[in-house]
C-alpha positions in Angstrom: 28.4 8.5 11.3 28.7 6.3 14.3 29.0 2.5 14.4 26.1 0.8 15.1 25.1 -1.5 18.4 25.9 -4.9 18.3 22.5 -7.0 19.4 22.2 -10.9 19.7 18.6 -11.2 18.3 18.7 -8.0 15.9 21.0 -7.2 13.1 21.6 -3.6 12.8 23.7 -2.1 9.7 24.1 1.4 8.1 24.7 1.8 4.3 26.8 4.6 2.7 24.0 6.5 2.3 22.4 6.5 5.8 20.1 3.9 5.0 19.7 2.3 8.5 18.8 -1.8 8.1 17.2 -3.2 11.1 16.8 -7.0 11.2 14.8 -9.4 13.4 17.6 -12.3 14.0 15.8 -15.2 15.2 14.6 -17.6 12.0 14.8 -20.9 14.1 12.2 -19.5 16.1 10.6 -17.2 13.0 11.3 -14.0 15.2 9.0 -14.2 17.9 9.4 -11.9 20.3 11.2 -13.0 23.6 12.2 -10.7 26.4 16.0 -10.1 24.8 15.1 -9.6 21.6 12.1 -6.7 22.7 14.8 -5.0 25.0 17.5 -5.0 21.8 14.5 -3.3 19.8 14.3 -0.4 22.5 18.2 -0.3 22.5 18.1 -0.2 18.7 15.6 2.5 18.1 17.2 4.8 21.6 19.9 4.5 19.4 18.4 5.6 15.7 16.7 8.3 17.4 20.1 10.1 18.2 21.8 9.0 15.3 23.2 11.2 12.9 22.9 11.4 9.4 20.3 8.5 9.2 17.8 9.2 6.6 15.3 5.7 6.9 15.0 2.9 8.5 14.1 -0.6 6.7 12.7 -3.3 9.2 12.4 -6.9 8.7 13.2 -10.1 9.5 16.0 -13.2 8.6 13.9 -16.3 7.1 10.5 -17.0 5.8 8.8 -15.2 8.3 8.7 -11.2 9.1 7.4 -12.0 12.9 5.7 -15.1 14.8 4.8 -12.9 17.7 4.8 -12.8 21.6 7.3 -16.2 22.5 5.5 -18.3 24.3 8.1 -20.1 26.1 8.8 -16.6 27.3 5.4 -16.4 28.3 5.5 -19.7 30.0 7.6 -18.2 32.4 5.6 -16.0 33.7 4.2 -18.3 35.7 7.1 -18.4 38.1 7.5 -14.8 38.7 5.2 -12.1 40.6 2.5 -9.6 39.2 5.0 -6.7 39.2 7.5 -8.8 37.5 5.3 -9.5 34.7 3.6 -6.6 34.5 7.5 -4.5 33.9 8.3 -7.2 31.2 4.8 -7.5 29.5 4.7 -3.6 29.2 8.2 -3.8 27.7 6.6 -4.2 24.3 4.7 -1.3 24.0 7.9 1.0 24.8 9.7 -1.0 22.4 6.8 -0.3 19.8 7.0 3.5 21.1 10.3 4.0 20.3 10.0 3.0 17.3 6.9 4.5 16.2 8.7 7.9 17.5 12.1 7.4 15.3 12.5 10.8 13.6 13.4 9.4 10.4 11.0 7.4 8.2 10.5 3.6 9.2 10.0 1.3 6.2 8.4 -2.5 6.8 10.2 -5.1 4.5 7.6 -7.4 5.4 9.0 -10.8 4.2 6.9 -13.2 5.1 3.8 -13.9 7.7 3.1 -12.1 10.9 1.0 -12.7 14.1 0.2 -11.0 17.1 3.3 -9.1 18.0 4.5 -8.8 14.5 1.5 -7.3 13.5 2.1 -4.7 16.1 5.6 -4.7 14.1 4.2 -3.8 11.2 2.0 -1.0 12.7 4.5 1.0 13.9 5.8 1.4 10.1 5.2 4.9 8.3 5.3 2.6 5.4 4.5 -1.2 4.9 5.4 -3.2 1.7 4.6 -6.7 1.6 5.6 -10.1 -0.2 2.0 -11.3 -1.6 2.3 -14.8 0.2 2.4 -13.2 3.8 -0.9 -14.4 5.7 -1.2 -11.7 8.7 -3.3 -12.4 12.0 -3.8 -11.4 15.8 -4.3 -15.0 17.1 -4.1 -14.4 20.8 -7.9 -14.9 21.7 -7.4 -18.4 20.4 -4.6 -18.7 22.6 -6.9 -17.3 26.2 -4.9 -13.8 25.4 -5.0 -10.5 24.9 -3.2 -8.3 22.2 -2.6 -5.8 24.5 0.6 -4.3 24.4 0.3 -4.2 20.4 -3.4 -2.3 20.6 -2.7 1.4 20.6 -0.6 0.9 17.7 -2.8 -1.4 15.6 -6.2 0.0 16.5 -4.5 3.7 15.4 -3.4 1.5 12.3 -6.3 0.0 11.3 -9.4 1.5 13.0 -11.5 0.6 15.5 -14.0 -1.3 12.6 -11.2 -3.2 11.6 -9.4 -4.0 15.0 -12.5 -5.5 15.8 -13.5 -7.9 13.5 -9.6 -9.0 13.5 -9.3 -9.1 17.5 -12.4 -10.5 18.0 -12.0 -13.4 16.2 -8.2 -14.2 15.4 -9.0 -14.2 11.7 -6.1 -14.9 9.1 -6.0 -12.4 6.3 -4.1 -12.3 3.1 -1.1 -9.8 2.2 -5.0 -8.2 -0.2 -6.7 -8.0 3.0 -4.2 -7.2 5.1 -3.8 -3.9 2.6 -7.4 -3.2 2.3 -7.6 -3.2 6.0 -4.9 -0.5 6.2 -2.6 -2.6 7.9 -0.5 -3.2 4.6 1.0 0.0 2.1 1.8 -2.0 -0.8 1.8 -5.9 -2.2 4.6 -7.3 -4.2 5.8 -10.5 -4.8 8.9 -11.7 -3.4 11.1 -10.7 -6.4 9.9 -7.3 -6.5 10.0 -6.5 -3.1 13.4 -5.0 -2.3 12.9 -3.0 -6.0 9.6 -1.7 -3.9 11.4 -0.8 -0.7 13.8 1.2 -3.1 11.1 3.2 -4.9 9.9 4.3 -1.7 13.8 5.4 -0.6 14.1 7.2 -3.8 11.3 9.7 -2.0 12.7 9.9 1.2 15.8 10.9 0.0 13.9 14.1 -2.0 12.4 15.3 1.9 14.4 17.1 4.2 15.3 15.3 6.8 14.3 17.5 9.5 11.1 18.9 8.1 10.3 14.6 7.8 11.0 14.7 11.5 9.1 17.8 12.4 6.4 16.5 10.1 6.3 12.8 12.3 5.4 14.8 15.2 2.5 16.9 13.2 0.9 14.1 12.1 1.1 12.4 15.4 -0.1 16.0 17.4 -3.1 16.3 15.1 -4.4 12.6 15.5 -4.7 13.2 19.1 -5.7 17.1 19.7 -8.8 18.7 19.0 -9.4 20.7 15.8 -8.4 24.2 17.6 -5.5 23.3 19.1 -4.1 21.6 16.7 -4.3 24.1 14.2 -2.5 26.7 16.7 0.0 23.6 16.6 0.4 23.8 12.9 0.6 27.3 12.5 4.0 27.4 15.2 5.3 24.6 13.6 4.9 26.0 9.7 7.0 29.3 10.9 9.1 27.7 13.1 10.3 25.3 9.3 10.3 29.0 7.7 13.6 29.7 10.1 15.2 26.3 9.3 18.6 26.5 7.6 16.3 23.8 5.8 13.4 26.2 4.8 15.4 28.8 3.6 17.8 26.8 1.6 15.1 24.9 0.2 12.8 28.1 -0.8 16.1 29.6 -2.1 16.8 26.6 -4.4 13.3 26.6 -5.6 13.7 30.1 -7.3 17.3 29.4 -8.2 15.7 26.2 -9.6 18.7 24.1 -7.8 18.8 21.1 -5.8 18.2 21.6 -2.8 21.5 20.4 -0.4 19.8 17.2 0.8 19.3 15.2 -2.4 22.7 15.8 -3.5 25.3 13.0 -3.6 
């Protein structure tokens, strides 16, 4: 497996069993998102995405708080630099949040602590979300004269448009509960529990094979955004094209041998 990036903001590590770790680095200023740290996010997940024998990511952040959102003394700046300027670093974001919505490999949220704006976009991006039951969650930038814009295609696709409303609309705070029953959150734990939670949901990954998870990423993403006929010519090319994986067949075959299949063994 290779080594890792090195990142300034970001904490990237690798464990024995391809269990990619992928930290926000920023407590002092409870991981907001500044211009360096968003640009070490895209190198991070360019790099994931070609990396070999990573299984699943786990995302979260150093300190009490998961993610405080968009900087704003990075935003501050913006005021001394032109339309195009701010327009390249403002849509930086949403690639970021791209890239890492696209990772091939499951992306679990350790969601640590609270999250607003940006973070929330953070947490949308995640296949799977588990959070500590003190988190309070919220998209404050109306209160601030702003937009979540950058953060909306994920989050709306998240939540809904019903939900994304009444929580854009108004900035409203919700509770690790809420923030669940919204669809934003997977699971609520409390802060002991919440690495033993992230676990239990690696113990699953590590039964999937990983390129039918990858193959099935894309599915789920094709079908959310094609109409009914096309995307079941989709799913019919992709379901034989997984019958002529080295991964199908060995995984068929060890089904009627009733072996383990070569991905779950150690």
């Amino acid at each position: 497996m290779n080594t890792p990036p090195s990142f300034n903001s970001l904490l990237l590590e690798i464990d024995t069993r391809g269990v990619a770790r992928l930290t926000l680095n920023r407590p002092a200023e409870h991981n907001a998102l500044g211009q360096q740290l968003i640009g070490e996010l895209q190198r991070a997940a360019d790099w994931l995405t070609q990396a070999q024998g990573v299984r699943a990511v786990v995302l979260t952040g150093v300190g009490k708080t998961f993610c405080a959102g968009g900087d704003l003394d990075w935003m501050r700046q913006s005021r001394t630099k032109t339309r195009a300027q701010n327009v390249t670093e403002s849509g930086a974001l949403g690639f970021a949040l791209r890239a890492l919505n696209e990772l091939p490999m499951p992306l679990i949220g350790r969601i640590n602590g609270p999250a607003y704006g940006g973070g929330i976009g953070m947490i949308s991006v995640c296949d799977i979300s588990i959070a500590v039951d003190t988190g309070m969650y919220a998209l404050t930038e109306v209160t601030l004269g702003l937009l979540a814009a950058n953060i909306s295609p994920f989050v709306v696709a998240r939540m809904g448009e019903a939900n994304a409303r009444r929580t854009f609309l108004t900035g409203k705070r919700m509770t690790a509960t809420e923030a669940r029953r919204l669809g934003l959150i997977s699971e609520v734990v409390s802060a002991e529990e919440l690495d033993a939670a992230v676990e239990r949901e690696l113990a699953d990954v590590f039964r999937c094979a990983p390129g039918a998870v990858a193959a099935t990423k894309k599915l789920v993403t094709f079908v959310n955004s094609h109409d009914l006929p096309t995307s079941m010519i989709y799913a019919a090319d992709r379901l034989v094209d997984a019958w002529g994986t080295d991964e199908g067949r060995a995984g068929i075959d060890a089904f009627f041998a009733k072996e383990t299949p070569p991905w779950r063994k150690k």
